[in-house]
Z-matrix of the N, CA and C atoms (Angstrom, degrees):
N
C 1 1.452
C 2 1.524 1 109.83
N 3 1.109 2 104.46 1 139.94
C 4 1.568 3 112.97 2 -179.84
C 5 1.696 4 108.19 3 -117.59
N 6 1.412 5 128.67 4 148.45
C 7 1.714 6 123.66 5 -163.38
C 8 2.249 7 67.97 6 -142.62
N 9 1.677 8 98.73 7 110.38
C 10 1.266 9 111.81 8 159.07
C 11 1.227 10 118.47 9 -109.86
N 12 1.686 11 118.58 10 125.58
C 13 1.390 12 113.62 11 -179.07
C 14 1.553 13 81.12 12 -96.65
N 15 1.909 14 96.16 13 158.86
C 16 1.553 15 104.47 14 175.99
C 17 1.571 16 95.65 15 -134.35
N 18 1.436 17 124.46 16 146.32
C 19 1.017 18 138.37 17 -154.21
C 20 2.350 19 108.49 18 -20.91
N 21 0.770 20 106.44 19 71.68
C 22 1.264 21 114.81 20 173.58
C 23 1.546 22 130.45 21 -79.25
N 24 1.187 23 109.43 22 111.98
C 25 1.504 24 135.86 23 166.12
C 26 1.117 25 142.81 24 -113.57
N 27 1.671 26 122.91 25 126.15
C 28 0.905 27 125.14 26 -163.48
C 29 1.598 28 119.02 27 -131.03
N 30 1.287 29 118.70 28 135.77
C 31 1.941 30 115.95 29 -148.11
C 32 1.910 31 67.21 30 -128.51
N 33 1.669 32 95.41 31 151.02
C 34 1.308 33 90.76 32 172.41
C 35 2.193 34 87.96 33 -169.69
N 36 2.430 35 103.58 34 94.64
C 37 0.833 36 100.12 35 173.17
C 38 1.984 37 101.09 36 86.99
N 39 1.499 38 106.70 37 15.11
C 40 1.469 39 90.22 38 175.69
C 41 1.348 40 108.87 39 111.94
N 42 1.381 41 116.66 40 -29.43
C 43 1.805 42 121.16 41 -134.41
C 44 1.492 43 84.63 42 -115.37
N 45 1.629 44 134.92 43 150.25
C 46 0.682 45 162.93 44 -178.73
C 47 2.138 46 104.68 45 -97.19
N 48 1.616 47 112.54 46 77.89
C 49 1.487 48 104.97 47 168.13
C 50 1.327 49 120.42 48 -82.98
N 51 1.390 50 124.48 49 -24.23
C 52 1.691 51 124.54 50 -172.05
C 53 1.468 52 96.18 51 -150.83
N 54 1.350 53 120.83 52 122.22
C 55 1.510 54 116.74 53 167.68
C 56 1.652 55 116.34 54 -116.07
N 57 1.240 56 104.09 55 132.15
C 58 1.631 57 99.30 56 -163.63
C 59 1.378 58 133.24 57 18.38
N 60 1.475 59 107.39 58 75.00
C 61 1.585 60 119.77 59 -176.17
C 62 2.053 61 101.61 60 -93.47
N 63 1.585 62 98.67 61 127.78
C 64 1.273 63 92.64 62 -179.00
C 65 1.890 64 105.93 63 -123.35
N 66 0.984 65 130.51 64 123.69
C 67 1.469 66 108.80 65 -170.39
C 68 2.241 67 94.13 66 -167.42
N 69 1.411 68 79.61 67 151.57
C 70 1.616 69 98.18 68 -172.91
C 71 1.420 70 119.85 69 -106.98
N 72 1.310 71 132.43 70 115.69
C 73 1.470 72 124.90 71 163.22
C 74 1.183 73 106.22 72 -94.44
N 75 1.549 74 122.70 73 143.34
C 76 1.569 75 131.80 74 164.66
C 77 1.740 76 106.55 75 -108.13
N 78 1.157 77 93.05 76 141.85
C 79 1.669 78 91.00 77 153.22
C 80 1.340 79 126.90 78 -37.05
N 81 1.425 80 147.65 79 134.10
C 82 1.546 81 145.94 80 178.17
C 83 1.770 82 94.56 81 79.87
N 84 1.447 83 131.50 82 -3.69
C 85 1.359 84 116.88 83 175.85
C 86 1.419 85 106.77 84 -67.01
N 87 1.151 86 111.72 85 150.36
C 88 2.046 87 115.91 86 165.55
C 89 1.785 88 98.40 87 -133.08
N 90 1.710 89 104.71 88 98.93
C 91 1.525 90 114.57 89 -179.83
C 92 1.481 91 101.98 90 -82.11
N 93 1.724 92 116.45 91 152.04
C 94 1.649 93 108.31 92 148.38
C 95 1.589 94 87.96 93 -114.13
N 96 1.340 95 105.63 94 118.06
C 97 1.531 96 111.84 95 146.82
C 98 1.424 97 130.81 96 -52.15
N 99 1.228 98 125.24 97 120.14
C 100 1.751 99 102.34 98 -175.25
C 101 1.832 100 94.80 99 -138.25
N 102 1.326 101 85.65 100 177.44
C 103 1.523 102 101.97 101 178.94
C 104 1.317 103 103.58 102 143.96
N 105 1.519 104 116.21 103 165.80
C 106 1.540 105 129.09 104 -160.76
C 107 1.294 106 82.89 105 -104.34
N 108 1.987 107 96.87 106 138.31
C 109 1.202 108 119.61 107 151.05
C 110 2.049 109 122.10 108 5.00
N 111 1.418 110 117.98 109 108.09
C 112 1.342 111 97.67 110 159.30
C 113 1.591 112 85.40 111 95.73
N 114 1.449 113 151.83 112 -7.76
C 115 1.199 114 145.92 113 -175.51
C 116 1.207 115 119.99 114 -99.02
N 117 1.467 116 124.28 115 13.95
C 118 1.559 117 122.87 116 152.06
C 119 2.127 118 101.36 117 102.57
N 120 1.480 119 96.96 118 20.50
C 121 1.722 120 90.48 119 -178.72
C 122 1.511 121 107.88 120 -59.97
N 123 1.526 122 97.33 121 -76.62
C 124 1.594 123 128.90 122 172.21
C 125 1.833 124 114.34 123 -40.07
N 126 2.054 125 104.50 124 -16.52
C 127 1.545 126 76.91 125 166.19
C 128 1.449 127 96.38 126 -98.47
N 129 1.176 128 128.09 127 -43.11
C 130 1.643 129 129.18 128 170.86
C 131 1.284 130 103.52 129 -11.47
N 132 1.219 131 120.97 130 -78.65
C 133 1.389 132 118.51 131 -175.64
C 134 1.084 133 104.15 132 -47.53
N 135 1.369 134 138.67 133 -104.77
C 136 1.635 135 135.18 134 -168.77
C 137 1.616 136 101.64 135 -10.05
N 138 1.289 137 126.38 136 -55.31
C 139 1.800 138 113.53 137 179.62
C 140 1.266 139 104.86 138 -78.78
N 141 1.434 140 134.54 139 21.11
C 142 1.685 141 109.57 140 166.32
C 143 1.321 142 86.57 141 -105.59
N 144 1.335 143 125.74 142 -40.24
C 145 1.617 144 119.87 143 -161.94
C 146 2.194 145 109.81 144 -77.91
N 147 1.127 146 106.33 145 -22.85
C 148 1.104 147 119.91 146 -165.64
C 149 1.657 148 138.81 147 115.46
N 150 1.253 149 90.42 148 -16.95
C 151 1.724 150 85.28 149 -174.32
C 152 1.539 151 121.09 150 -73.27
N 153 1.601 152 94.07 151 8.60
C 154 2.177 153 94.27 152 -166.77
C 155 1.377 154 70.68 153 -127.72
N 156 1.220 155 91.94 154 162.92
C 157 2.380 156 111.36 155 161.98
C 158 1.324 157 87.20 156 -130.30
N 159 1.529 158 98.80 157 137.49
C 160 1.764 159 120.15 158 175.77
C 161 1.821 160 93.26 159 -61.44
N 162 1.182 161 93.72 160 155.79
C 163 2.230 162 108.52 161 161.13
C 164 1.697 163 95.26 162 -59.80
N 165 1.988 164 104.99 163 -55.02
C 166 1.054 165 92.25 164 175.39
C 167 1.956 166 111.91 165 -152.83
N 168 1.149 167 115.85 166 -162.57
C 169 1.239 168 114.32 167 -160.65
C 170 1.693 169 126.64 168 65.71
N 171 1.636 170 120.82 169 -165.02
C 172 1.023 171 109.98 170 169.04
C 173 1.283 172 105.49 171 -164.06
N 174 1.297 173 129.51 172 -167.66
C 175 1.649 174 145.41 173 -145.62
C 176 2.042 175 96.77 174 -158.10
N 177 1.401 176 84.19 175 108.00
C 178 1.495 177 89.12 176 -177.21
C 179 1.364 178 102.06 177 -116.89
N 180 1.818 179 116.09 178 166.80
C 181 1.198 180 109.46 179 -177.19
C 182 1.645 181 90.93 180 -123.37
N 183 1.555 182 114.32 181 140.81
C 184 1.155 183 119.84 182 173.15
C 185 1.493 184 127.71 183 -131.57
N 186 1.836 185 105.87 184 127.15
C 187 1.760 186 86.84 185 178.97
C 188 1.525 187 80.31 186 121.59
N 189 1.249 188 104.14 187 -176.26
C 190 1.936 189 122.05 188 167.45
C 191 1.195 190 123.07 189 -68.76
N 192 1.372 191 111.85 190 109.90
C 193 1.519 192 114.53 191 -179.35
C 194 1.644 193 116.35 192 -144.04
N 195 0.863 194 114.85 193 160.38
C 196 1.889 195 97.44 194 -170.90
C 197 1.237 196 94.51 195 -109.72
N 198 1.321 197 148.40 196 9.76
C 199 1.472 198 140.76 197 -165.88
C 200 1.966 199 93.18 198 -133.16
N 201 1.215 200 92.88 199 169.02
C 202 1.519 201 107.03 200 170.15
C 203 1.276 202 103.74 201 -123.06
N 204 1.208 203 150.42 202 42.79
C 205 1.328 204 163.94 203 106.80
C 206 1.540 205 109.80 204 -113.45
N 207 1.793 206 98.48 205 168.49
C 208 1.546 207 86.46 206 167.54
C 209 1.539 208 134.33 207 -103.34
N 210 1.424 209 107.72 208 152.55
C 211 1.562 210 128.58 209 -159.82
C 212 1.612 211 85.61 210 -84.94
N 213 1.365 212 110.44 211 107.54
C 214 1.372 213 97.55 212 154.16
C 215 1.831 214 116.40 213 -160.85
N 216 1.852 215 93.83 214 135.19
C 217 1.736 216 108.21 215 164.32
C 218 1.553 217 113.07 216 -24.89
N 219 1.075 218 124.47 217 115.28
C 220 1.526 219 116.40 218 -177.82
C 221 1.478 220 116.40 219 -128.31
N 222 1.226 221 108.61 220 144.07
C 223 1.996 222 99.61 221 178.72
C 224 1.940 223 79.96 222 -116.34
N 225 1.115 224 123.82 223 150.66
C 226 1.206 225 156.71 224 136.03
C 227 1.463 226 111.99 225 -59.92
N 228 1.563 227 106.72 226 140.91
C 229 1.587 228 107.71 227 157.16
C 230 1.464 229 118.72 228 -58.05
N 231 1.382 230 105.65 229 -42.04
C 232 1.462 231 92.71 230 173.57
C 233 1.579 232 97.91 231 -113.76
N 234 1.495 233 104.32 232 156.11
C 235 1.358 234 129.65 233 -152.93
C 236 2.082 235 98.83 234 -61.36
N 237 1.167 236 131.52 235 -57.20
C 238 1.228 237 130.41 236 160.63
C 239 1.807 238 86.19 237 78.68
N 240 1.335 239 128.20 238 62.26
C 241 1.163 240 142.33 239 157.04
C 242 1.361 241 126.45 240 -105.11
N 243 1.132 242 133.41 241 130.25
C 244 1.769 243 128.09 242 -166.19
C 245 1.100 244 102.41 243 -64.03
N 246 1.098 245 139.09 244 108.37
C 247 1.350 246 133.53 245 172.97
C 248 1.467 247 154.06 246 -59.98
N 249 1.254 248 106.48 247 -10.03
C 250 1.743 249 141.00 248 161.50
C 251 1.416 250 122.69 249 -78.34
N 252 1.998 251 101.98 250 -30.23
C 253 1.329 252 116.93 251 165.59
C 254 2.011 253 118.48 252 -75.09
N 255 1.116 254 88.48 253 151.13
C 256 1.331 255 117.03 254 -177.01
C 257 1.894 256 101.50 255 -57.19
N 258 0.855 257 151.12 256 144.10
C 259 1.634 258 160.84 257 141.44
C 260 2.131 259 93.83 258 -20.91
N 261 1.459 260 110.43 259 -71.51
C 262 1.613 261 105.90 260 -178.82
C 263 1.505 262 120.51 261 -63.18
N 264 1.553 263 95.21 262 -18.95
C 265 1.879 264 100.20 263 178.45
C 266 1.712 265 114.84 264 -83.52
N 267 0.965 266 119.98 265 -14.08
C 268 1.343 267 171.17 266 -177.81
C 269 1.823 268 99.30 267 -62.28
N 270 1.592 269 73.88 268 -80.09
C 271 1.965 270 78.65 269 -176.59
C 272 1.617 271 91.10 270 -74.70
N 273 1.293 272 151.69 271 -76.43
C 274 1.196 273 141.87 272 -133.52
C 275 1.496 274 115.46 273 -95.11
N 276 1.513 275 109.71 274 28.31
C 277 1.361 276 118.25 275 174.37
C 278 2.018 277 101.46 276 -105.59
N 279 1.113 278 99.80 277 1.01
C 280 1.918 279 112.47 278 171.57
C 281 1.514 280 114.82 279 -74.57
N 282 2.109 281 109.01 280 -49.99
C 283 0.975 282 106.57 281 177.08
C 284 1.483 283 112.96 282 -141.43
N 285 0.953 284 110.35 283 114.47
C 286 1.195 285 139.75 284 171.33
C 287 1.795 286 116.00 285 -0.08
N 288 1.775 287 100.34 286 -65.08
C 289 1.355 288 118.38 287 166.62
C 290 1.448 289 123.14 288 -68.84
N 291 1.355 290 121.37 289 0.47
C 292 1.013 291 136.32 290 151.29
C 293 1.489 292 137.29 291 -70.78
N 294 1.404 293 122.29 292 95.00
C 295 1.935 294 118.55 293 -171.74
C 296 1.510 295 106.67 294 -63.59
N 297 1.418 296 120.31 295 179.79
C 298 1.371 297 124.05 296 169.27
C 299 1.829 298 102.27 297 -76.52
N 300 1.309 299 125.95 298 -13.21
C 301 1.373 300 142.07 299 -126.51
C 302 1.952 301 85.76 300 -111.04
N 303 1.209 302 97.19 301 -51.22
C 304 1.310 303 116.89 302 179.61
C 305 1.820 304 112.18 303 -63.12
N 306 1.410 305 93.93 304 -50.67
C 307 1.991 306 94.74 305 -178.26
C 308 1.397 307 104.92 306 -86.01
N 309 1.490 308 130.13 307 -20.59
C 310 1.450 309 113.59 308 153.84
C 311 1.448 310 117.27 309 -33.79
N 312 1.511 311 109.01 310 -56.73
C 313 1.283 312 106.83 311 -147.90
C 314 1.790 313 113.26 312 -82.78
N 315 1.528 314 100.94 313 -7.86
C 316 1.449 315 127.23 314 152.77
C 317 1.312 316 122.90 315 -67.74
N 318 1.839 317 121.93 316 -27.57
C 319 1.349 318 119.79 317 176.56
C 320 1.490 319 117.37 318 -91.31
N 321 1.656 320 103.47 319 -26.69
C 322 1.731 321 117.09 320 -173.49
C 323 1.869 322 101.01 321 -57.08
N 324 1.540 323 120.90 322 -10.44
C 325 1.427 324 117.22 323 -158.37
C 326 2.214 325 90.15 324 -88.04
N 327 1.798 326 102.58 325 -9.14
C 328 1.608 327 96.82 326 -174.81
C 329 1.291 328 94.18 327 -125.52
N 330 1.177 329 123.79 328 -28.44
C 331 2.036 330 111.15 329 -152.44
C 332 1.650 331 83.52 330 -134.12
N 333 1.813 332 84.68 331 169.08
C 334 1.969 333 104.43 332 177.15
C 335 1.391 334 101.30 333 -97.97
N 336 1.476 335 121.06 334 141.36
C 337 1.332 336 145.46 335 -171.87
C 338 1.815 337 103.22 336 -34.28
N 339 1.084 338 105.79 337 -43.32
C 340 1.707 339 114.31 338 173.46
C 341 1.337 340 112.61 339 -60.90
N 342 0.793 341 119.03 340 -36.00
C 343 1.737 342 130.27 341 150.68
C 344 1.027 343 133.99 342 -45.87
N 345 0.862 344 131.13 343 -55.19
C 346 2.034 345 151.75 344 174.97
C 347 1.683 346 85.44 345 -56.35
N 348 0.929 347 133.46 346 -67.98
C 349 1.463 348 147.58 347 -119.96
C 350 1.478 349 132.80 348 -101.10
N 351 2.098 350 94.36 349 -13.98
C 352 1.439 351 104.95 350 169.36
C 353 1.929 352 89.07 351 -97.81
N 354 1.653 353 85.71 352 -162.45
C 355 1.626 354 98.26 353 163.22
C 356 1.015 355 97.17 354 -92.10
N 357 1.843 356 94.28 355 162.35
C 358 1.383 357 117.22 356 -170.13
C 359 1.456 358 103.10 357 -94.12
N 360 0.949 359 109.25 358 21.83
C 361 2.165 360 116.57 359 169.24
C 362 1.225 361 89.14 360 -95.35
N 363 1.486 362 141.27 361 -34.28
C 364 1.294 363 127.55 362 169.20
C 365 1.854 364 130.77 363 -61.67
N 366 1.473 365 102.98 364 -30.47
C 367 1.189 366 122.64 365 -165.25
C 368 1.708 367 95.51 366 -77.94
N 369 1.542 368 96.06 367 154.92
C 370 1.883 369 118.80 368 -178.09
C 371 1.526 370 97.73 369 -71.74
N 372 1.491 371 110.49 370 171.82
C 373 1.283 372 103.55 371 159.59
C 374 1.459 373 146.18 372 -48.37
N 375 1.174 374 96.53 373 -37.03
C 376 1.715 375 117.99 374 -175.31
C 377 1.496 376 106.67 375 -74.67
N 378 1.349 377 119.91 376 -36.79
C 379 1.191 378 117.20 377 176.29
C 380 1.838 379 121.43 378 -71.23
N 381 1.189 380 86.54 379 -27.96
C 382 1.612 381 92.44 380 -174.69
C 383 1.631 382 99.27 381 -86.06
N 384 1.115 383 128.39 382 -23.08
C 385 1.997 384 127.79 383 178.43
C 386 1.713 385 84.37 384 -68.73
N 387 1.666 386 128.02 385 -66.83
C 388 1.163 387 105.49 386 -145.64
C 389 1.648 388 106.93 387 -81.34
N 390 1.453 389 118.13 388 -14.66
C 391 1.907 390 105.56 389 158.86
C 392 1.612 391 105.66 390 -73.88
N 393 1.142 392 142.34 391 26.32
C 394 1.385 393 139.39 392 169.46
C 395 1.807 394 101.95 393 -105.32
N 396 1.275 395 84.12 394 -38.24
C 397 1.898 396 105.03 395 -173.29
C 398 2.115 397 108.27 396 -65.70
N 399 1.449 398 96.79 397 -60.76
C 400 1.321 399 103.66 398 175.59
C 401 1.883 400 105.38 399 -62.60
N 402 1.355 401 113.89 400 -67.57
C 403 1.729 402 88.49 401 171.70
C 404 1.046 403 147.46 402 -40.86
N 405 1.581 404 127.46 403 -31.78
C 406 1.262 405 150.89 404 178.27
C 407 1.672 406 99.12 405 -51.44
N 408 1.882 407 111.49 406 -63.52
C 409 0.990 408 136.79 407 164.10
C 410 1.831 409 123.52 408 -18.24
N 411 1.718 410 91.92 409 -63.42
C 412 1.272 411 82.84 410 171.45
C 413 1.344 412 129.17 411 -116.25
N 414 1.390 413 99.64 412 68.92
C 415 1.637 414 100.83 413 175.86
C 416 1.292 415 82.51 414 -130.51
N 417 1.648 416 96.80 415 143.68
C 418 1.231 417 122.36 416 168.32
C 419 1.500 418 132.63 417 -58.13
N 420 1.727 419 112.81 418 110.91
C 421 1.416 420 109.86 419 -173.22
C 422 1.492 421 117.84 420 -171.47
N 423 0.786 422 111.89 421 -164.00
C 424 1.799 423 118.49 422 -164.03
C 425 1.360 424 101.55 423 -108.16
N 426 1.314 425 126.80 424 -21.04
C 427 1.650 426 125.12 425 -169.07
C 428 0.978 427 108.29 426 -162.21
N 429 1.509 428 127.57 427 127.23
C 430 1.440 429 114.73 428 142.37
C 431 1.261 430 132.35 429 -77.04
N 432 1.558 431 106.15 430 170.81
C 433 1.855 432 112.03 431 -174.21
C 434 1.074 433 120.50 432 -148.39
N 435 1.479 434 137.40 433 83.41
C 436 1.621 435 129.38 434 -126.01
C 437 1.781 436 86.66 435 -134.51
N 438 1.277 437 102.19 436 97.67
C 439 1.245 438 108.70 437 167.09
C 440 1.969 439 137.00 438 -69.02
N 441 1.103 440 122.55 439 98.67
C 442 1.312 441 119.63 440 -139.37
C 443 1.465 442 126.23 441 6.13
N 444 1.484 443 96.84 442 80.54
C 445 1.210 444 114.70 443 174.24
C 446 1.596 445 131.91 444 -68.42
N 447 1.083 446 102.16 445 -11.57
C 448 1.638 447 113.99 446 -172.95
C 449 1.698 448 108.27 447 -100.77
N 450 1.311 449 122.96 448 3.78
C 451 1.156 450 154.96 449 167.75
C 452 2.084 451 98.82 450 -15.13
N 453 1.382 452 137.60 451 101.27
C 454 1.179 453 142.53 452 160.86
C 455 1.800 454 92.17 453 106.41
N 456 1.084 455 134.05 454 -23.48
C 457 1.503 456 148.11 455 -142.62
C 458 1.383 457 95.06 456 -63.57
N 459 1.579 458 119.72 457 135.63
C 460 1.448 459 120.69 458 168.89
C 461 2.079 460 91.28 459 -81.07
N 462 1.065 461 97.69 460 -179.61
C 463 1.899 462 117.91 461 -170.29
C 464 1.260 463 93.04 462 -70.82
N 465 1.330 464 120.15 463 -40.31
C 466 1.757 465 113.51 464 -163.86
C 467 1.606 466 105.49 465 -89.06
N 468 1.073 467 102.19 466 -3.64
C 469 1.787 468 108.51 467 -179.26
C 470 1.353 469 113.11 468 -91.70
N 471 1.500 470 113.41 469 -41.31
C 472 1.186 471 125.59 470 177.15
C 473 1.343 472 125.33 471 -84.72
N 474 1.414 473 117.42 472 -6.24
C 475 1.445 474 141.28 473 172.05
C 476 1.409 475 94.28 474 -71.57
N 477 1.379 476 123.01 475 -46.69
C 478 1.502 477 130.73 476 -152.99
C 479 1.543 478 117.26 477 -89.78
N 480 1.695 479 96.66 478 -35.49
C 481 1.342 480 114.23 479 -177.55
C 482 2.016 481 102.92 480 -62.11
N 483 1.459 482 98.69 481 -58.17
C 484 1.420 483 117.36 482 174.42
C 485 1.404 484 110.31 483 -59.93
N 486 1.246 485 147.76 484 -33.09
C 487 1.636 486 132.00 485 141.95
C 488 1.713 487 115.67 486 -53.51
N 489 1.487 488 120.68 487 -30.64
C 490 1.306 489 82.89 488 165.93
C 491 1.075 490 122.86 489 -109.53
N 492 1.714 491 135.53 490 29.22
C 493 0.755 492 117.22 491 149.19
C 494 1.709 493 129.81 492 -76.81
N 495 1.548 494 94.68 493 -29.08
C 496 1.708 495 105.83 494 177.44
C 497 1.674 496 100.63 495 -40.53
N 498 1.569 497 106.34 496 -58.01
C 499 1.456 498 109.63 497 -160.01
C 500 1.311 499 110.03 498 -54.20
N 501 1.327 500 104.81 499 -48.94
C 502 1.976 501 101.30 500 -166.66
C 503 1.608 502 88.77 501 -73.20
N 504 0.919 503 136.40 502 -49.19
C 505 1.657 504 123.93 503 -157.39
C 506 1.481 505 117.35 504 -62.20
N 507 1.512 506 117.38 505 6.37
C 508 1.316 507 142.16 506 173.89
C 509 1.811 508 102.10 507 28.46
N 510 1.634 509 120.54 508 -90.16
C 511 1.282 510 118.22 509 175.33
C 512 1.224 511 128.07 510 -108.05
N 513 1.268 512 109.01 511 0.77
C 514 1.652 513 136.60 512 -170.40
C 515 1.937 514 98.99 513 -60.95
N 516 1.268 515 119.96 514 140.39
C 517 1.188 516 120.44 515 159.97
C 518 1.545 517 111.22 516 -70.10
N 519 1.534 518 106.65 517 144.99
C 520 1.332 519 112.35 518 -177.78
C 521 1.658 520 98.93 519 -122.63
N 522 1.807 521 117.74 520 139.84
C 523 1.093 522 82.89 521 160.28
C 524 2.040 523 95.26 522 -133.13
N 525 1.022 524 129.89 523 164.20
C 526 1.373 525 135.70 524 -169.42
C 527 1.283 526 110.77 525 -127.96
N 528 1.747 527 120.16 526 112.39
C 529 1.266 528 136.24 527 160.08
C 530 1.623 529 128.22 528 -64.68
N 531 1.173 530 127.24 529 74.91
C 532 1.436 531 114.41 530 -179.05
C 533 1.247 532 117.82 531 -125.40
N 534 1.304 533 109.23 532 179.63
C 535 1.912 534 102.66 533 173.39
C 536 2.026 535 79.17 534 -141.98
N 537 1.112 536 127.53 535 38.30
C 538 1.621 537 109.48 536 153.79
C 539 1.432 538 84.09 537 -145.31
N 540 1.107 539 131.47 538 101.88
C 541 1.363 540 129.29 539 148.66
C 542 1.450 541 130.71 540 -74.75
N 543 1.554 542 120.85 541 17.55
C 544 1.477 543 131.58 542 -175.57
C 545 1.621 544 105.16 543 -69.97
N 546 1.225 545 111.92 544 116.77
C 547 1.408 546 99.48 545 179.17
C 548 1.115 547 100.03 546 133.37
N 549 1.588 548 129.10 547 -51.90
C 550 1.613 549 140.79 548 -151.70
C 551 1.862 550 94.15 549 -81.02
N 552 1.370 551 106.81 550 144.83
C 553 1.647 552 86.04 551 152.52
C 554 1.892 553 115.17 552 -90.12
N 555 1.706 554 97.72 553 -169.20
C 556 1.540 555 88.80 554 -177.24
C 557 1.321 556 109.18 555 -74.50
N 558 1.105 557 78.22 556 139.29
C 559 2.000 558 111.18 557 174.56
C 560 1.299 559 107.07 558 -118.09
N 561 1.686 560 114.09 559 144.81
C 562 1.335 561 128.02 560 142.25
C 563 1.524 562 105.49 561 -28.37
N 564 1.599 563 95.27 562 142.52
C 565 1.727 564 108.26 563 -179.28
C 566 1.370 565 106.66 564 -134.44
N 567 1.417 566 104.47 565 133.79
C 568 1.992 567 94.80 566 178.91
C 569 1.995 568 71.60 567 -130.48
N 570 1.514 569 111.45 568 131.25
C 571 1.167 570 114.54 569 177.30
C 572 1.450 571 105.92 570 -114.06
N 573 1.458 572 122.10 571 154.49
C 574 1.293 573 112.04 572 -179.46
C 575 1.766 574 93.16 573 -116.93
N 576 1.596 575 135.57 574 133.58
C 577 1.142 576 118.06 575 -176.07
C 578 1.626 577 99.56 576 -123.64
């Protein structure tokens, strides 16, 4: 599957957020999105996944895909976790066939069992990015889209977080929004400036 943006722009109130952005994800791609603060990442995303419509252009999907938009694992800037729920209830409230028993044993690979197990209104920052990270993970889809996901992360956390996402994302295109890439190796860069 291929996700083609074609010259895409986005006016929002007058203001110029994205002006003819044209750029390609493939399946097996691993993007770092970059750009300074305020440079249109976080709306990019919302128009690849759907929740924004460009002013103009568009976002096509090409190749084998089972959806007519695209299906994709997503982290949010902000974490967007139920908050009464547990970190494992958390991950296995995405898919159905998924137990709490099962995304424990998906969370035990970042956090201590006391962790998994309250709500995540209890949990620090870091804990709540990487149960955003592991759910994203396992929902079923063609791409991930992990909007500075590594968000508070020391280097060795984010080294780790970013191996597992490689692993679970098996052939799926990945693409990664950040502005600290310390930690990552080199990646493809589509920068927005």
């Amino acid at each position: 599957m291929t996700i083609e943006v074609e010259n895409v722009s986005l006016q929002i109130d007058g203001k110029d957020i994205l002006k003819d952005i044209s750029w390609e994800i493939s399946s097996d791609d691993t993007w770092l999105l970059t750009g300074p603060a305020g440079s249109g990442k976080s709306a990019l995303i919302s128009i690849i996944i759907g929740i924004l419509n460009p002013t103009s252009g568009r976002v096509r999907l090409l190749g084998d895909y089972k959806y007519d938009r695209v299906n994709a694992g997503v982290v949010f800037q902000e974490d967007r976790l139920i908050e009464n729920l547990t970190a494992a209830e958390n991950v296995a409230v995405i898919r159905p066939e998924t137990s709490p028993a099962v995304a424990a044993e998906e969370l035990e690979k970042f956090l201590d069992k006391e962790s998994i197990n309250i709500p995540v209104s209890e949990l620090d920052p870091v804990k709540r990015r990487i149960t955003a990270i592991v759910r994203a993970c396992s929902v079923p889809s063609d791409i991930l889209i992990l909007d500075e996901p590594f968000l508070g992360m020391d280097e060795n956390t984010r080294k780790k977080a970013f191996s597992y996402i490689k692993e679970t994302a098996g052939h799926k295109g990945i693409v990664i929004s950040t502005r600290v890439p310390e930690g990552l190796p080199p990646l493809r860069t589509f920068s927005l400036t």
